[in-house]
Structures are given as C-alpha cells and as structure tokens.
C-alpha positions as CSV (number, residue, x, y, z in Angstrom):
1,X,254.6,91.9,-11.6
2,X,256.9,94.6,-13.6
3,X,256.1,94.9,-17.2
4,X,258.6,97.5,-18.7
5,X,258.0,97.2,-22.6
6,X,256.0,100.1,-22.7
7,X,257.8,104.1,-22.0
8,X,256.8,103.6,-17.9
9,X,257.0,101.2,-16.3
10,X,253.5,99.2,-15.2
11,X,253.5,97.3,-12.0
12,X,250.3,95.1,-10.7
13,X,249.7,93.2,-7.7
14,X,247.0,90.9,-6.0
15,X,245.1,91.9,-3.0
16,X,247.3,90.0,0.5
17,X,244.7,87.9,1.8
18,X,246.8,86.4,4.8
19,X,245.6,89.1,7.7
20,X,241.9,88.6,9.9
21,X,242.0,92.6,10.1
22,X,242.4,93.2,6.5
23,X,244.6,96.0,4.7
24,X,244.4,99.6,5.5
25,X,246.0,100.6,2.2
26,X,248.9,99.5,0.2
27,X,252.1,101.2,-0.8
28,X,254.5,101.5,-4.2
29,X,257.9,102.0,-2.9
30,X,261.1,102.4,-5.4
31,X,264.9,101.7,-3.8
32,X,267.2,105.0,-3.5
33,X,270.3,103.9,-4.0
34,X,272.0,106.9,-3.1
35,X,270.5,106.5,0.4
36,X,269.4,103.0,0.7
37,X,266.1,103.6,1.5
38,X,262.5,102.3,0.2
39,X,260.8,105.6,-0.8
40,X,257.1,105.9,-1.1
41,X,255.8,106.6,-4.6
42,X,252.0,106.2,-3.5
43,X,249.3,105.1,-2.0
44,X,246.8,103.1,-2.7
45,X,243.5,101.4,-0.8
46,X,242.5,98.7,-3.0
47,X,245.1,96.7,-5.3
48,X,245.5,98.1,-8.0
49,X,248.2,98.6,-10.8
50,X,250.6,101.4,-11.0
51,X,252.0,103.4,-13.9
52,X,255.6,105.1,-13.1
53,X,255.6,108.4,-14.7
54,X,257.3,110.0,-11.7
55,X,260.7,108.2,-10.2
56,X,263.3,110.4,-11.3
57,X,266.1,108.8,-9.7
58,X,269.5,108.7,-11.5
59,X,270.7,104.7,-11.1
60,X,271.3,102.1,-13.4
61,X,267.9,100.2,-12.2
62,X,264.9,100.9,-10.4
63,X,263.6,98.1,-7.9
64,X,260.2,98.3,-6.9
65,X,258.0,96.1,-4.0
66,X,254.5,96.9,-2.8
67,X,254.3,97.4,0.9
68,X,250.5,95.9,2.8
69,X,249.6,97.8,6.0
70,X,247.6,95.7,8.2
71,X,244.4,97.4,9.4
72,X,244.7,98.3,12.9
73,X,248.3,98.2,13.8
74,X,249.4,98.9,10.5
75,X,251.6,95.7,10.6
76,X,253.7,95.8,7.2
77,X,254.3,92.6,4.9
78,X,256.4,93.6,1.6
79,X,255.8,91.7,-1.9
80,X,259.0,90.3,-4.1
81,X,261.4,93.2,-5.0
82,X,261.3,93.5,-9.4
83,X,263.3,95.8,-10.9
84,X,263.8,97.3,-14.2
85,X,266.8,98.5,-16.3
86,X,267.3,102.0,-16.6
87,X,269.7,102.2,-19.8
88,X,268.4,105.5,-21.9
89,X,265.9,104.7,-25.2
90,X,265.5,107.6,-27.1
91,X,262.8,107.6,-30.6
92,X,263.7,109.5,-33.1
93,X,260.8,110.0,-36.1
94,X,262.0,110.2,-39.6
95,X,259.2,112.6,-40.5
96,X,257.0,115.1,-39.7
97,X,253.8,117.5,-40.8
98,X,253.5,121.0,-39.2
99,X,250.1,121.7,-41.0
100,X,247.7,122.5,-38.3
101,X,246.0,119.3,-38.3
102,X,247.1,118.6,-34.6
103,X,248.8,115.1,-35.9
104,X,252.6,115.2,-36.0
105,X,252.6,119.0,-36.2
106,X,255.8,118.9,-34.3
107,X,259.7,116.9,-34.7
108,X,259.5,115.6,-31.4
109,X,262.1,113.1,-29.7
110,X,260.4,110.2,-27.1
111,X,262.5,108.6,-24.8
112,X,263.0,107.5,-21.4
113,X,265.5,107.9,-18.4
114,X,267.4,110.8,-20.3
115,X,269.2,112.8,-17.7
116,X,270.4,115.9,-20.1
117,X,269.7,116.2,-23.8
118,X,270.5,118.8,-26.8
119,X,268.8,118.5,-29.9
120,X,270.3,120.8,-33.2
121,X,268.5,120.8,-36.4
122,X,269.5,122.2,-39.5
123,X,269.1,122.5,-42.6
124,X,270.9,121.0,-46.0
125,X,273.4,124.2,-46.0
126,X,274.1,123.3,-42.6
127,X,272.4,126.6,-41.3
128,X,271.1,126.2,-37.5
129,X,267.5,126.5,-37.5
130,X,266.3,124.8,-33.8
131,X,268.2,124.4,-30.8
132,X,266.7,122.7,-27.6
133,X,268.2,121.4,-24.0
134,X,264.6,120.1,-23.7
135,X,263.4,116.8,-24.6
136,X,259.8,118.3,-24.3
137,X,260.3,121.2,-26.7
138,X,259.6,119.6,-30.2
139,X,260.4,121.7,-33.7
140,X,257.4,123.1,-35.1
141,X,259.2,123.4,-39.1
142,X,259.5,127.3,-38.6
143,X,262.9,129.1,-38.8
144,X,262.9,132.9,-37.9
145,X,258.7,133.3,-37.8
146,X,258.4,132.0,-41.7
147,X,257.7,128.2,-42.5
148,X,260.2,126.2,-44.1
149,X,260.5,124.1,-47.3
150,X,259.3,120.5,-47.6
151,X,262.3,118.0,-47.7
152,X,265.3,116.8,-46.4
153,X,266.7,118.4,-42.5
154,X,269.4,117.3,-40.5
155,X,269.6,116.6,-36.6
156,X,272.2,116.2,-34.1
157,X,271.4,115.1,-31.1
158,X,273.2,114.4,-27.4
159,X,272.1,112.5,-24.2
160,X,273.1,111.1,-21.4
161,X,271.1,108.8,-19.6
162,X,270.0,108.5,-15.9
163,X,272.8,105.4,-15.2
164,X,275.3,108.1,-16.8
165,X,275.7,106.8,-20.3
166,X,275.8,109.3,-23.1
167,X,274.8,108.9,-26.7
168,X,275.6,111.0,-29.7
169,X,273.2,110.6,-33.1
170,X,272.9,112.0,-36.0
171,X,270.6,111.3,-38.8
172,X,267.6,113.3,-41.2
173,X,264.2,112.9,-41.2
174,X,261.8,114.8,-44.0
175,X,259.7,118.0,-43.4
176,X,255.8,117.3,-45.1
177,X,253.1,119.5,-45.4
C-alpha cells in the first residue's frame, strides 16, 4: 500500500507467506525512468513499512514494488507496482516569530519534489532583505546583523518541480515577536 497525503511518501506491506524456505530479506525498489530500471532504495529483513525521504529522481511519478528474496536461492517474487504523483506542493506560512523560543523562529518554505527554488523577501519599501536558492535556508527576521520591525514583508518566490513544472508566487506574511 502507498499512502502519499503526508510530505513522503509511506509504503507498507504484509510478510509473503507462499515459500517453505521463508524470506531472506525484502527489498523497496523505485522505477528509473530515465534508465528503465527497478533501483534498490533499501533493505529490509522483516516487513515492515517504509518512509521515502530519499528518491530524488526527476519524473512526473514515482512507482514503487517491494521485491521477497527467497531464503536459500534468493528466488525473487515482486508485490503490485503503486505509484505516486510527483507534481511540486510548496507551504508557504503567513507568519512568523524570530524570538528565541525555538518555535517558528524562522520563515521557512515546506514542500516536496522541488527541483530548483529562489525565495526573495522584502520589505514594504521594496528593499531586498533575504535571498535564498535553498529551500532549507529559512529567514531568521534579521536584515544587515540588526532585527527587523514587527509587521507586514513581502515574498517572491520561484520553483520548478521534479516533473519540470515551474511556479511563480508572491504573497506577505507578518513578522511577530
């Protein structure tokens, strides 16, 4: 089973009871398209679920099957094939609290299957405070070493997702202490 309403994907399977010898181990595999070939994400000896933090493939879908290796001769039988939509999602907050507390100290974008992104923040005079390639580096409401002024900022952000679409968004969020 594929459950993809959380930011990775979650697959889960039951053990394969079909086999005398039992199961040496079982194996995750993702479709390359670009080669055509089932690629080993991991390994695993008892079933178990399996979160996908690390496929970075650029395609429109990923397909998944789990892959049973018969004890012994390591005999393989291969589960249904489930895939999941790649199309970008991207969360953008519309506030934020840089005050030490450890809890939304940072304006930090979320999303998933972003191939390249550029975040620009500014400020109501349309001065450039923040500038990021990085969907990882999140604004910490500072501009030049000194802390800015509660209110009102401005982003502008651009991405383009891992099947190639691209997205352009603008919008403000407010700066709390």
């Amino acid at each position: 089973q594929l459950d993809s309403s959380e930011t990775f994907s979650m697959l889960t399977w039951s053990a394969y009871e079909d086999w005398k010898q039992g199961i040496q181990r079982y194996e995750v595999q993702v479709f390359n398209n670009q080669y055509q070939i089932w690629e080993k994400l991991v390994s695993s000896i008892y079933p178990v679920s399996f979160i996908d933090s690390i496929t970075k493939l650029s395609q429109s879908e990923y397909c998944y099957r789990i892959a049973a290796f018969r004890n012994n001769d390591e005999l393989q039988s291969h589960s249904n094939v489930v895939c999941v939509d790649t199309r970008m999602n991207l969360f953008v907050p519309n506030a934020f609290s840089p005050n030490g507390d450890g809890i939304n100290d940072h304006f930090q974008i979320k999303g998933v299957f972003i191939k390249e992104f550029n975040i620009q923040i500014f400020n109501r005079w349309g001065e450039k405070l923040f500038e990021s390639d990085s969907i990882n580096d999140g604004w910490d409401g500072r501009f030049k070493g000194k802390t800015c002024a509660l209110g009102n900022y401005y982003y502008s952000i651009l991405a383009k997702g891992a099947s190639e679409e691209s997205r352009r968004m603008k919008g403000n969020f407010t700066l709390l202490r």
